[in-house]
Each structure stands twice: as C-alpha cells, then as structure tokens.
C-alpha positions as CSV (number, residue, x, y, z in Angstrom):
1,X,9.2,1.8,22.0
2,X,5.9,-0.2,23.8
3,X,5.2,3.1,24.9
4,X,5.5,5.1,22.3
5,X,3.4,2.9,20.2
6,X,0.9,3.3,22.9
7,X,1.3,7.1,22.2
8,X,0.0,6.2,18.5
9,X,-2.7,4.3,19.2
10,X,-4.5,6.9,21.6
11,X,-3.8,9.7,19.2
12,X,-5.2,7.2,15.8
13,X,-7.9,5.9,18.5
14,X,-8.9,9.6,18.9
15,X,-8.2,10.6,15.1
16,X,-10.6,8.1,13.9
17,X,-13.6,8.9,16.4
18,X,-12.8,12.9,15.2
19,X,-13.5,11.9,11.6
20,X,-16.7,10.5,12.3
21,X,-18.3,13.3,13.7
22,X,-15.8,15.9,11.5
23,X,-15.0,14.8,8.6
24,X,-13.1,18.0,7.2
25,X,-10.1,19.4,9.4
26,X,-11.1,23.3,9.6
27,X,-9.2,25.4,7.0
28,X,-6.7,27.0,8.4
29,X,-4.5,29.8,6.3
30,X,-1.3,29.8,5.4
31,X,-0.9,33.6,7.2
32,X,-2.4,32.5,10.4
33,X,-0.8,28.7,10.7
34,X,1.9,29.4,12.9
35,X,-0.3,31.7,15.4
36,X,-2.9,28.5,15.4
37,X,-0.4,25.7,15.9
38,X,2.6,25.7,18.0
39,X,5.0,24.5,15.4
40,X,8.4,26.1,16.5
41,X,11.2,24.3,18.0
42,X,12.5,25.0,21.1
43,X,16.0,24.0,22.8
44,X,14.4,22.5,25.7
45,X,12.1,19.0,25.3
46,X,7.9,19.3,26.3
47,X,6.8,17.1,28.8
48,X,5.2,14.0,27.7
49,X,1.8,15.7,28.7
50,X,2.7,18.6,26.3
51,X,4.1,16.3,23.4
52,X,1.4,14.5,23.3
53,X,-1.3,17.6,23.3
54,X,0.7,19.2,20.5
55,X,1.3,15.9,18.2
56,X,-2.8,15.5,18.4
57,X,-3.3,19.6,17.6
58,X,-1.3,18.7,14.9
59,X,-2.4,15.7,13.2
60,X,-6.2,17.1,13.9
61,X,-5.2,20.3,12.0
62,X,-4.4,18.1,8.6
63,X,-6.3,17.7,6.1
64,X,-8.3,14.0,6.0
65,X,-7.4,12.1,2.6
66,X,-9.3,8.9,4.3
67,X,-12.8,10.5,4.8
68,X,-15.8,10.3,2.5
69,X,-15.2,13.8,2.0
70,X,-11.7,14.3,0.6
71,X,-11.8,14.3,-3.4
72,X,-9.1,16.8,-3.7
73,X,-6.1,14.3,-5.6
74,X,-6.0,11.3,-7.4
75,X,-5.5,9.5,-3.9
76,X,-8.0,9.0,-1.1
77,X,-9.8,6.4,1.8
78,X,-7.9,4.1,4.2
79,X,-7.3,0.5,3.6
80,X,-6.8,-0.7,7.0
81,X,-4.7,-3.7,5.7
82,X,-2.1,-1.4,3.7
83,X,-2.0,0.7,6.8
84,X,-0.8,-2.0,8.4
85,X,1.6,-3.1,6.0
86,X,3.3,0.5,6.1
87,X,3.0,0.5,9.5
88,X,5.3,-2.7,9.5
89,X,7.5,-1.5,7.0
90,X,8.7,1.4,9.5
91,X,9.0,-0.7,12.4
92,X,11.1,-3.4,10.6
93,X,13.0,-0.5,8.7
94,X,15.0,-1.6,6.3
95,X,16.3,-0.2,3.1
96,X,15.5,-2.3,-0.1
97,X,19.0,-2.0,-2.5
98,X,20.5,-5.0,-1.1
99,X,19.6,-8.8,-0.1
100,X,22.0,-8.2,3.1
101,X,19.6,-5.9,4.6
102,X,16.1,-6.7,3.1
103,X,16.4,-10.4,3.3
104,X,12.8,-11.5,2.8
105,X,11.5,-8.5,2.3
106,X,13.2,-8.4,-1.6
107,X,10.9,-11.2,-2.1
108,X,7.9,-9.6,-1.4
109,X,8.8,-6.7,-3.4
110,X,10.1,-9.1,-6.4
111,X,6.7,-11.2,-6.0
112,X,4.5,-8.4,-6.7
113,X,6.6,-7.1,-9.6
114,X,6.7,-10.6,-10.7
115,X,3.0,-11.2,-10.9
116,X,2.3,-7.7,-12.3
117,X,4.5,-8.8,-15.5
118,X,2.5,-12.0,-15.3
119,X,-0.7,-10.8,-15.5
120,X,0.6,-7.8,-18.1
121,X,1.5,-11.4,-20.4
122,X,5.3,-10.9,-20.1
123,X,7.4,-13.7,-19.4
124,X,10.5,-14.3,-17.1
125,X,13.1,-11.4,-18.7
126,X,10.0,-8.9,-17.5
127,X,11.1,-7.2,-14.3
128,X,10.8,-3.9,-12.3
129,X,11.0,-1.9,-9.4
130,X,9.3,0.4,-7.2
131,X,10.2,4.2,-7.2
132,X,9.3,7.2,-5.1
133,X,6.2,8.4,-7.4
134,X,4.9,8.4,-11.0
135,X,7.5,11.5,-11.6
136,X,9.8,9.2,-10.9
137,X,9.2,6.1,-12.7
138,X,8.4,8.5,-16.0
139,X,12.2,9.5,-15.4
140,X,13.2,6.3,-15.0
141,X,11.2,4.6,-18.7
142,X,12.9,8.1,-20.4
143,X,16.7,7.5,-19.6
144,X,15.9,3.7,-20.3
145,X,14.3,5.1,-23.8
146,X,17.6,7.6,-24.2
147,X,20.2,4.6,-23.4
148,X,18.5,2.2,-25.7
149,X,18.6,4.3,-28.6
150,X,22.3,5.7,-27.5
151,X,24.0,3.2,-25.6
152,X,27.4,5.5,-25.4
153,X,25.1,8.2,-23.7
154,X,26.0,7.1,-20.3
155,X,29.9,8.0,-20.4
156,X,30.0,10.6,-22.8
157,X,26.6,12.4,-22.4
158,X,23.6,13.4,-24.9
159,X,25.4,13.7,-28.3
160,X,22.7,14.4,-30.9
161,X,19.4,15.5,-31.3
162,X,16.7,12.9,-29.5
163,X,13.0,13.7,-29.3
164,X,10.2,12.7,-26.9
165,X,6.6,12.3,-27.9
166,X,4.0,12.6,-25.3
167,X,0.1,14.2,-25.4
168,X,-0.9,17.4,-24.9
169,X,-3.4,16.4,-21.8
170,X,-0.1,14.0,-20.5
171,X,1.7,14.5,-17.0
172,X,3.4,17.5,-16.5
173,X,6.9,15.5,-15.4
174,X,7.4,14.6,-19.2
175,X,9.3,18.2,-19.7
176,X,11.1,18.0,-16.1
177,X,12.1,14.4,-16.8
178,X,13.7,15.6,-20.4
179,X,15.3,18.5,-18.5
180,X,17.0,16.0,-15.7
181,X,17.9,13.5,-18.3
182,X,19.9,15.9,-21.0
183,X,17.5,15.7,-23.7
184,X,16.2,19.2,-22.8
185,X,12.5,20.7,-23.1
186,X,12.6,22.4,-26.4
187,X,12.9,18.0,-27.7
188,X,9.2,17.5,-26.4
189,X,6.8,17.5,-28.4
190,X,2.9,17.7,-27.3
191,X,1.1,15.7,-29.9
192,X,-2.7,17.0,-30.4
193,X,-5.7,15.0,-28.5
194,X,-9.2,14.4,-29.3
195,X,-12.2,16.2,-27.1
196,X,-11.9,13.1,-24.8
197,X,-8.2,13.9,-24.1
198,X,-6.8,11.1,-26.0
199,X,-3.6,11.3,-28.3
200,X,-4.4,12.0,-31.9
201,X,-2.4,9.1,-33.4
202,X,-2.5,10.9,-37.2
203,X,-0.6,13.7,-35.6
204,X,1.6,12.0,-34.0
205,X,3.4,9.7,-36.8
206,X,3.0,13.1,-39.0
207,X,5.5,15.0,-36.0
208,X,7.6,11.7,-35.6
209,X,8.3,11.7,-39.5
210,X,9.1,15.3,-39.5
211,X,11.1,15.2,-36.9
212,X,13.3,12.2,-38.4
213,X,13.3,14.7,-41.7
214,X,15.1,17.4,-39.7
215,X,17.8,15.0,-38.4
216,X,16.1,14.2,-34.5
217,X,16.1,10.9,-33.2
218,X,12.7,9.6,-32.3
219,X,13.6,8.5,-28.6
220,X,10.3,8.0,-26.2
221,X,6.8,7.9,-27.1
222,X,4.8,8.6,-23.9
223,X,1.1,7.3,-23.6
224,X,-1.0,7.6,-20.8
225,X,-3.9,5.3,-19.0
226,X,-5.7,8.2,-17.4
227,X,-5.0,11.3,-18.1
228,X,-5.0,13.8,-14.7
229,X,-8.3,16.0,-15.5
230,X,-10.6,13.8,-17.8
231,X,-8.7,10.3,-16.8
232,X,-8.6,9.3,-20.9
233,X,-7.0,6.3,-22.0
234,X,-4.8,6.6,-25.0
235,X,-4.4,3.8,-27.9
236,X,-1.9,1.1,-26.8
237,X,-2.2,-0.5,-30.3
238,X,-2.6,2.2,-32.9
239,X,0.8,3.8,-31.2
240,X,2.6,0.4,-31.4
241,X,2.5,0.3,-35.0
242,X,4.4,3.8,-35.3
243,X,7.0,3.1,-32.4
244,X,7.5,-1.0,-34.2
245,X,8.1,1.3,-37.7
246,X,10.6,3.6,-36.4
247,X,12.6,1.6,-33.6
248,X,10.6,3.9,-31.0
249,X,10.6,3.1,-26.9
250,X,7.1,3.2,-26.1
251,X,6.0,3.4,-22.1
252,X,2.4,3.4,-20.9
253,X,2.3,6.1,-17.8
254,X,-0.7,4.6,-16.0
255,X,-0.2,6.1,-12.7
256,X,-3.2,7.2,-12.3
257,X,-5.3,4.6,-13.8
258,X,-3.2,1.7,-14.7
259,X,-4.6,-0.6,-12.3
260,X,-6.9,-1.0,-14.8
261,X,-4.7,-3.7,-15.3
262,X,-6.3,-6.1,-12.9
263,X,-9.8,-5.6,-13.5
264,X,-11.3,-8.3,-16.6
265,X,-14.4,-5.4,-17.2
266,X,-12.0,-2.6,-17.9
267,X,-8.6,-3.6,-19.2
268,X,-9.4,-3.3,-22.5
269,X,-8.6,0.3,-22.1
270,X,-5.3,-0.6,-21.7
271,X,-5.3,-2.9,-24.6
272,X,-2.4,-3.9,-25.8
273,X,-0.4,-3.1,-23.3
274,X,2.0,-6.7,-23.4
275,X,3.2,-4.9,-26.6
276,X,4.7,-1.5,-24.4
277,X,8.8,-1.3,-23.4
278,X,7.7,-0.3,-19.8
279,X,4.7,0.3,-17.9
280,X,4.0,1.5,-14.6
281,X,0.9,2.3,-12.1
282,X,0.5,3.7,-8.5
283,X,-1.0,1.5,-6.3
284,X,-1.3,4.3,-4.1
285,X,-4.2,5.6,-6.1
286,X,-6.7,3.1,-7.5
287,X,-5.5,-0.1,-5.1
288,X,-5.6,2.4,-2.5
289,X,-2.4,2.0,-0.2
290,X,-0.8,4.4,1.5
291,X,1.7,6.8,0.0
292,X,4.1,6.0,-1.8
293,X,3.5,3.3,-3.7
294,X,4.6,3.2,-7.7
295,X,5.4,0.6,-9.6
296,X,7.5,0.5,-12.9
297,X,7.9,-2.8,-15.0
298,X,9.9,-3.6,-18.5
299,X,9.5,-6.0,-20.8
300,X,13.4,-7.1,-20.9
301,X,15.2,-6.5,-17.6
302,X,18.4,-5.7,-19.7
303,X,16.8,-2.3,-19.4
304,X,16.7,-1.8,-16.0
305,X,20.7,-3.1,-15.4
306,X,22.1,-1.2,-17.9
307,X,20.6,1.7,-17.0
308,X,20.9,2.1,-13.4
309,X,23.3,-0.6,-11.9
310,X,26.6,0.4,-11.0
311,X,29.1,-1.1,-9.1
312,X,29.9,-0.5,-5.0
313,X,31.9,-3.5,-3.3
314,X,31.5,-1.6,-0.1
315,X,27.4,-2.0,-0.6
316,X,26.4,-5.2,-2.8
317,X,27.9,-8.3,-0.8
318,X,25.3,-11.1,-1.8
319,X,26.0,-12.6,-5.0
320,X,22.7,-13.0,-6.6
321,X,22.5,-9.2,-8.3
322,X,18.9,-10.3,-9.1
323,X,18.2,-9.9,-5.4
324,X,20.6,-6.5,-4.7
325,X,17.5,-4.3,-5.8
326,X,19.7,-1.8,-6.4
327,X,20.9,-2.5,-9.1
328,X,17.8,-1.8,-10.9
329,X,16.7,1.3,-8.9
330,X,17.3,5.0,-9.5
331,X,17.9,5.4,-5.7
332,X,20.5,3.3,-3.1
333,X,18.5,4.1,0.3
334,X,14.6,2.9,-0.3
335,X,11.9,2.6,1.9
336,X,9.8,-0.7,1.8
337,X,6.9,0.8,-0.5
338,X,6.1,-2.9,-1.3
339,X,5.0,-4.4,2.0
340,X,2.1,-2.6,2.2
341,X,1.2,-3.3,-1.8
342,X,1.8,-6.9,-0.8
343,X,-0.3,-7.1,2.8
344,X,-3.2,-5.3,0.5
345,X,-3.1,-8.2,-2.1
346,X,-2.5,-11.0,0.3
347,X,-5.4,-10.2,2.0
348,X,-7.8,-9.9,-0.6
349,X,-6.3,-12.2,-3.6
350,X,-6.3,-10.5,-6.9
351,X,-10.2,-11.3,-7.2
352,X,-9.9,-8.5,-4.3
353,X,-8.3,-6.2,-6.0
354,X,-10.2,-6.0,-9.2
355,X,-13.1,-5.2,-7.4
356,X,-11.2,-2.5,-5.6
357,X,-10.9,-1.1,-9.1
358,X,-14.2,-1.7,-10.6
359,X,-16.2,-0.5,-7.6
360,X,-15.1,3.0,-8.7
361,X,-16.3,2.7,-12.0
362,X,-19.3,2.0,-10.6
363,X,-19.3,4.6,-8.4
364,X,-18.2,7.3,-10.8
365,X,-21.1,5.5,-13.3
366,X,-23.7,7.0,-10.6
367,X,-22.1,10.4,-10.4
368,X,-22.3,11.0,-14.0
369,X,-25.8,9.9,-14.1
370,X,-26.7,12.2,-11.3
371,X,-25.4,14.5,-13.4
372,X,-27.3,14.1,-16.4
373,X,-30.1,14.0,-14.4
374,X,-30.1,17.4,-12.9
375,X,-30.8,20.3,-15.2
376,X,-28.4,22.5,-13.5
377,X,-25.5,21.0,-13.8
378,X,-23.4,20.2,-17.1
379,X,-21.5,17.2,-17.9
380,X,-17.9,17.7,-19.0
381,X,-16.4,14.5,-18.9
382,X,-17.0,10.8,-20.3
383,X,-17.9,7.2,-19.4
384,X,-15.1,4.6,-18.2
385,X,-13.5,7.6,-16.6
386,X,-13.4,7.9,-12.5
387,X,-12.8,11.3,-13.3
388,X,-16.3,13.2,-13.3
389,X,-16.4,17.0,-14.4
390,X,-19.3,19.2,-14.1
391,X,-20.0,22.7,-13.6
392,X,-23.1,23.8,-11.5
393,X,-25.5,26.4,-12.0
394,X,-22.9,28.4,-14.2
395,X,-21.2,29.2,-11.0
396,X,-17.4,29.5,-11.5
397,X,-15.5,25.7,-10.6
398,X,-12.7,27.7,-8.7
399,X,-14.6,29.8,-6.5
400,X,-17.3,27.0,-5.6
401,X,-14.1,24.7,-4.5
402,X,-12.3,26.9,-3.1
403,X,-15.1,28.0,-1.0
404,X,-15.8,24.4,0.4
405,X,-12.7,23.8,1.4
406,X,-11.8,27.4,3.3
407,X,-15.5,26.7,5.1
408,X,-14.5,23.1,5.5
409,X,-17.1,21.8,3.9
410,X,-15.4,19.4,0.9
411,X,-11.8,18.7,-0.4
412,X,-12.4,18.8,-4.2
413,X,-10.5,20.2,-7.0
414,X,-11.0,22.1,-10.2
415,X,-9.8,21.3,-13.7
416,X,-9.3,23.0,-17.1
417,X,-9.0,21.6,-20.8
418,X,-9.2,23.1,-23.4
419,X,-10.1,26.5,-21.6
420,X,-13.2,25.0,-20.0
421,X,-12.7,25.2,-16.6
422,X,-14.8,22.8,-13.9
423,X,-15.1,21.0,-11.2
424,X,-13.2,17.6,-11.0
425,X,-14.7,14.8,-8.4
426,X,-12.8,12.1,-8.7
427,X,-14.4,8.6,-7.2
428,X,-11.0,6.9,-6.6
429,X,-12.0,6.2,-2.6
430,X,-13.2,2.5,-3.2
431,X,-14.2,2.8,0.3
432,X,-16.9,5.3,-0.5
433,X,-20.2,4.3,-1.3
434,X,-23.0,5.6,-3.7
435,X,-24.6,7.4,-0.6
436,X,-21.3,9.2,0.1
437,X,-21.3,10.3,-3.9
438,X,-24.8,11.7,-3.2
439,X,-23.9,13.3,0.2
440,X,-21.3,14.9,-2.4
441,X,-23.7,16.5,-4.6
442,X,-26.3,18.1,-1.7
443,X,-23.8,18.5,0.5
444,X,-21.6,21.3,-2.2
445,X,-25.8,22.0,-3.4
446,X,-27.1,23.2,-0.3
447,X,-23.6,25.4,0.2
448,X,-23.7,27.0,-3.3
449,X,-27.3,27.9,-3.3
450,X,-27.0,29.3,0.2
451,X,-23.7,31.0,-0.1
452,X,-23.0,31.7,-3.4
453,X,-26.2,32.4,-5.9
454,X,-27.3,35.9,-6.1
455,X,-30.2,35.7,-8.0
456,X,-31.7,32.6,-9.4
457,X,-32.4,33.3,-12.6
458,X,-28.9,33.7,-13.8
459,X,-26.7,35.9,-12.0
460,X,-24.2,34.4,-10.0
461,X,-20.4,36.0,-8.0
C-alpha cells in the first residue's frame, strides 16, 4: 500500500504542475478515444513502468473540474481539505448502515446532519441522511410524501390516484422519481413560472384544487432553491400556505443552491424554509467537496424510519437503531460521503463556509456587471443568481461552447428557457477569483472574434 500511495502522489504531484501550465485537457472524440488511449484489457499484467505511464495518459486525458477554466456543471475547483477528507474515507473504507462497521465515523455523519437541522431551526425529531446525489434524495422526500399520505402503500402498492406538483424550470428527476416510486408520470404536473424561473404560486393552488375536484390526491409539492439554468429561488412561504390548507408534503430541492442555507446575506432566498417536510443540498456544489456529497434532512425523523428501515438480524447488531444508518437510508452499502463534508467544515468553522458561499455571489455580481457593460453581449439572467447567462455578439450559445471545448479552450455550457437559448457560466468555483471571471470573458472573446465572426457588422456561422 506505502507504495502504491507513492504511485498517487507522483501522478497528483504531476497532475497539479500540468494544470498550471494547461489548464484544459485537449478534446479528444468519442470516435478516436480508444485509438488515443490504451484502454483495453489484456490477460497479462503491465509492468509497473507501463501501469504507471498509462494511469498518468489517462488521468491527463480527463477533463479538469478543479481549474479556473471548467464552468461546464453545477460543480467545480478543489478544496484541498475535502480532498483529503475523501481521500481518508477510501483508505479507512467502511460502509455507513451500521454502528458495527462505521463506529465513529456515524458520528461525524450524524453531527453534520445534526447541525444542518439546527441552523434550518428544527429541533431534536429533525434528522437525515446522505444519499448518492440530488436524484436521489428527490426520490427519497417523494416516497416519504407518498407513505405519509398512504401509509398502507408500502405492503399493498399505489392504490389511488396521487399527484405531484413541481415547476416547470424544476429538476428533470421529478418525472423519473414518480416513475420509480408507482405514482407514474402522467401524476406530474409542471406548474407555470415567472420570466425569472420561479413557480407561479396562483397556478399552482388553481391545479392543486382541480386536481382534488377530479378525485387525485395532492401528494408532493416540489420547490426548488436554484433552479439548473437561471438558478431561481421559488417562494418557501407563499407555497406553505397551500400545502398547510390541503395536508400537502412540501420538500425544498436545493441541490444546487441550498447552501444558501449557511450564508446570513443570502438565506432569505430560502425563506421559510423551517416550515418545509424535508430539505436537502449538495455540498458537492456550492461547499465545494468532492463528489458525491448530498444531503437530505426532515423535520420529524418518523419519516425517514417508516419509510426506509426494514429489518435484517444478520446486518443491524448494535442496539441503538439511531446509530444503524441504515435504517434511514435508501441504500445498505454506503460510501462515507460525510467525512469529507465534515473535514471541509472542521477546518473552516461555519463562519468558513458562509463565505465559501457568498464569495460566488460576489463573483457572479462582477460577471453580470461585465455584462451589462459590454454592448455586445446581452444579459439573460438575474441578480442573486450564480448562474450568469448571456449571449455574445448574436453568435449561436451552442456552437460558441461547443467550439471552446473541442479546441480546448473553456468547459462551459449552454442553456435554454423559454426557447431562448445561451450561454450558462456558472461562478460556483469559490476558488476562482474575479481575474479568472475576466480571463473568462477575453479568453471565449478573443476565440469567437478570431474563429467564428464572418463579418462584423452582423453576420455570423
């Protein structure tokens, strides 16, 4: 094993000193990747010389989410102090669903959950528990939301008609989830949003009491904290009052932006959210640790046990069920996700983390007023988003990113609401600075200009 991990560290050591100088791995297609890395498997081992040379092809080939250049997803940058928390949590390997084999490790894991619900304002029934991505965790608030209002459904499967509310700019696992958990896609309905993105609240209580008219049950109302293209925040409190009317489980998908959360400047875009059934945020986007890291809390843990625990004599030998994690998990086998969460916030205190958070509001703040500086570009999105969308010079958002990534130039991705298609920089590396924002913008500049404008009065390819 020493030498093995002395494998990793010359092959990170080298990794790190390649970004500096190239920041982009070079784009390689899909129809010539196995002709430029060696790939296949063979029945007799490489030599250590040759393992080594094709592990650092590899790993040099791969995109780079850490650089100041990768603005592709809703992830990016490398905190070196989550690193090393996942980097422990291989080593020590163990699986999180029982005290037996987690020992200390559960109480990490159940002391960020805990202080999650205690800064949300929930008191000791709040609990949680992490999940393999925001998917996930939206699965896990919907059968939660489908066993509260049919506590039978369990044993004898979905008997009637239940319906799920959720925006039309929401996550696109709210029709998967309903698929997986028998109340089927045709029971979603996508309730209307405003030109920032956010849920129309009028046209939601008109669908809900419609719905109740033709004999559905009003089961889930989804909202989200940052939406995936314009990153809008949709009204905790407004929503409350219909779900409060009409017995209504209401969960607040802030996987994106729910970290929110910890930050005193910009929580009020989560206001309200105390008064949600379940909540949940990826730390592996606006905290910054590695992947995977979501989180999913409820405001009574009676949720979480009737829902997913289930009995195994053979597995649970501790007698504290609050410490066999899984009983409150969708899976049995589970990775530590929360040692590196919990390294990040020991570290840096919660003081830490809120600047984490704000820093790309601040950095997404001088994007936009780039933006609105510069005559040739136009402003799509809004303020207290970290999602900033633009198109330049009337070129077309598609071909402009795909161009910078297939001449290795930029990671960055294109959105589309509303049939306005543009470019999407998102300013979620809080390790990036306002210089690397402005490299951004001359950096994709100096490449359209040169590469893709015909004629500068208006006609662009």
């Amino acid at each position: 094993m020493q030498k093995t991990l002395e494998l990793f560290q010359r092959i990170s050591t080298n990794l790190l000193e390649q970004e500096k100088g190239n920041p982009t791995s070079e784009y390689i297609s899909t129809e010539k990747l196995y002709e430029t890395i060696d790939l296949g498997l063979k029945e007799d081992p490489l030599s250590e010389e040759e393992f080594e040379a094709a592990l650092q092809d590899l790993v040099f080939a791969t995109p780079k989410t850490g650089t100041s250049t990768f603005f592709n997803q809703l992830f990016g940058g490398r905190n070196e102090k989550a690193v090393l928390g996942d980097l422990l949590a291989v080593l020590l390997n163990n699986s999180m669903y029982t005290y037996k084999v987690a020992g200390a490790q559960v109480g990490v894991e159940k002391s960020v959950l805990s202080e999650v619900c205690k800064i949300i304002g929930w008191d000791e029934n709040a609990d949680g528990t992490f999940a393999s991505g925001g998917s996930m965790t939206n699965l896990m608030s919907m059968i939660m939301a489908r066993d509260a209002v049919a506590e039978t459904v369990k044993n004898t499967g979905v008997q009637g008609k239940m319906m799920v509310y959720t925006s039309a700019d929401s996550h696109y696992s709210i029709p998967k989830n309903a698929s997986f958990c028998g109340i089927g896609r045709n029971q979603v309905r996508y309730i209307k949003t405003n030109r920032k993105g956010q849920i129309n609240v009028l046209d939601l209580a008109r669908q809900v009491e419609e719905d109740i008219q033709q004999g559905f049950t009003p089961t889930l109302v989804n909202l989200t904290a940052g939406t995936t293209v314009l990153g809008a925040f949709d009204d905790v409190r407004a929503v409350k009052n219909i779900c409060s009317k009409y017995n209504i489980w209401l969960h607040l998908d802030g996987a994106y932006c729910g970290a929110v959360l910890l930050s005193r400047k910009y929580r009020h875009l989560i206001d309200g959210v105390e008064l949600v059934d379940s909540f949940s945020f990826n730390a592996h986007k606006m905290i910054g640790t590695p992947l995977t890291c979501s989180l999913i809390v409820v405001k009574n843990k009676k949720h979480l046990f009737d829902s997913f625990s289930n009995e195994a004599n053979y597995l649970y030998q501790a007698e504290d069920d609050h410490f066999n994690l899984g009983k409150t998990s969708m899976q049995c086998g589970r990775r530590n996700d929360a040692l590196k969460f919990w390294t990040l916030w020991k570290s840096v205190g919660t003081l830490g983390l809120e600047k984490i958070v704000d820093k790309q509001f601040e950095l997404a703040d001088y994007a936009r007023t780039y933006i609105e500086n510069n005559e040739n570009y136009t402003l799509h999105s809004y303020e207290e988003s970290i999602s900033v969308c633009f198109n330049y010079k009337g070129v077309s958002a598609k071909k402009i990113c795909t161009a910078l990534y297939e001449n290795s130039e930029l990671l960055v991705g294109f959105g589309n609401v509303k049939n306005q298609k543009f470019v999407r920089l998102v300013t979620i590396n809080a390790q990036n600075s306002k210089d690397d924002i402005l490299n951004f913008f001359k950096t994709m500049e100096v490449f359209v200009d040169h590469n893709m404008v015909v004629k500068k009065e208006a006609q662009f390819i």
